[in-house]
matplotlib code that plots the C-alpha trace (Angstrom):
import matplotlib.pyplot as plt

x = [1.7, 0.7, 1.0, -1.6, -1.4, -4.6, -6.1, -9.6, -11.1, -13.3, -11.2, -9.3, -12.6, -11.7, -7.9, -6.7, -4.6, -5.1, -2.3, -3.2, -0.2, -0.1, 3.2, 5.0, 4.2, 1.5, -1.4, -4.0, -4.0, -6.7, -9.6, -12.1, -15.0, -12.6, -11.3, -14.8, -16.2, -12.8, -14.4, -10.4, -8.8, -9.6, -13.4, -13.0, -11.5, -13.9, -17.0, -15.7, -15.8, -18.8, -20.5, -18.6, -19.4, -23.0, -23.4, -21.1, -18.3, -16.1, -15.9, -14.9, -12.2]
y = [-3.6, -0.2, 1.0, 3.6, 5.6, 6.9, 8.3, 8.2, 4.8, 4.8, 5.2, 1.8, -0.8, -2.5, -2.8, -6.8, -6.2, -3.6, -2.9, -1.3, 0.2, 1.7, 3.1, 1.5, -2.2, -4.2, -5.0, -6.2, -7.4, -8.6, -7.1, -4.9, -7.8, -9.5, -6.7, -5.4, -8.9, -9.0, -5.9, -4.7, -1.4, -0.9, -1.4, 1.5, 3.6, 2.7, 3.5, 6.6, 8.2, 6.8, 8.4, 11.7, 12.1, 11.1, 14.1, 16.4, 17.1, 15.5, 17.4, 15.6, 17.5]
z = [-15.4, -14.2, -10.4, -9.3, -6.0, -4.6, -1.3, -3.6, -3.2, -5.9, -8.1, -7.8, -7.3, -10.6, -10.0, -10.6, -7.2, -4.1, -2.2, 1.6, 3.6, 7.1, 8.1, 5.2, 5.6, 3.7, 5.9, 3.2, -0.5, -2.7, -5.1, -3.6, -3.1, -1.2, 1.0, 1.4, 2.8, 5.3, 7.3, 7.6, 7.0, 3.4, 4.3, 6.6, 4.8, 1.7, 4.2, 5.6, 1.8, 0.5, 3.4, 3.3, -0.5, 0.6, 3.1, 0.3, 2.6, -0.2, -3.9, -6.9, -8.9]

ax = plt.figure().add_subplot(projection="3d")
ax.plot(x, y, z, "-o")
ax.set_aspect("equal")
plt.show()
Protein backbone atom coordinates (compact mmCIF):
# COMPACT_ATOMS: atom_id res chain seq x y z
CA UNK A 1 0.00 0.00 0.00
CA UNK A 2 1.34 3.39 -0.77
CA UNK A 3 -0.30 6.81 0.57
CA UNK A 4 0.16 9.89 -1.78
CA UNK A 5 -0.61 13.46 -0.78
CA UNK A 6 -1.37 15.89 -3.42
CA UNK A 7 -2.86 19.40 -4.10
CA UNK A 8 -2.23 18.34 -8.03
CA UNK A 9 -5.17 16.43 -9.30
CA UNK A 10 -3.85 15.03 -12.14
CA UNK A 11 -1.62 13.40 -10.69
CA UNK A 12 -3.76 10.90 -8.68
CA UNK A 13 -6.66 9.91 -11.59
CA UNK A 14 -5.44 6.38 -11.60
CA UNK A 15 -5.24 5.90 -7.79
CA UNK A 16 -7.41 2.45 -6.68
CA UNK A 17 -8.79 4.81 -3.75
CA UNK A 18 -9.17 8.86 -3.48
CA UNK A 19 -9.35 10.19 -0.25
CA UNK A 20 -10.97 14.04 -0.16
CA UNK A 21 -10.62 15.98 3.25
CA UNK A 22 -11.91 19.47 4.25
CA UNK A 23 -10.95 20.58 7.65
CA UNK A 24 -9.71 17.15 8.59
CA UNK A 25 -12.76 14.96 8.07
CA UNK A 26 -13.48 12.68 5.06
CA UNK A 27 -16.12 14.06 2.83
CA UNK A 28 -15.71 11.86 -0.36
CA UNK A 29 -14.04 8.49 -1.29
CA UNK A 30 -13.95 6.58 -4.43
CA UNK A 31 -11.95 6.51 -7.91
CA UNK A 32 -11.98 9.49 -9.96
CA UNK A 33 -14.99 8.24 -12.55
CA UNK A 34 -16.91 7.98 -9.69
CA UNK A 35 -16.15 11.20 -7.97
CA UNK A 36 -16.29 13.01 -11.23
CA UNK A 37 -20.00 11.75 -12.06
CA UNK A 38 -20.99 12.78 -8.11
CA UNK A 39 -20.45 16.62 -9.18
CA UNK A 40 -19.04 17.02 -5.34
CA UNK A 41 -15.88 18.69 -4.06
CA UNK A 42 -13.28 16.65 -5.81
CA UNK A 43 -15.13 17.57 -9.27
CA UNK A 44 -14.49 21.14 -8.34
CA UNK A 45 -11.52 21.11 -7.42
CA UNK A 46 -10.59 18.79 -10.55
CA UNK A 47 -12.36 21.62 -12.91
CA UNK A 48 -10.87 24.56 -11.36
CA UNK A 49 -7.16 23.08 -12.52
CA UNK A 50 -7.91 21.74 -15.73
CA UNK A 51 -9.17 25.14 -16.61
CA UNK A 52 -6.35 27.05 -14.91
CA UNK A 53 -3.65 24.87 -16.80
CA UNK A 54 -5.88 25.58 -19.92
CA UNK A 55 -5.51 29.45 -19.72
CA UNK A 56 -1.52 28.78 -18.39
CA UNK A 57 -2.04 30.38 -15.05
CA UNK A 58 -0.79 26.97 -13.62
CA UNK A 59 3.16 25.76 -14.54
CA UNK A 60 4.15 22.23 -14.34
CA UNK A 61 7.44 21.78 -12.34
Amino acid sequence: MCIFVTHRLSNIGSSDQIIVLDKGEVIEQGVHKDLIKKDGKYKKLFDTQVSLYKKGGIEEC
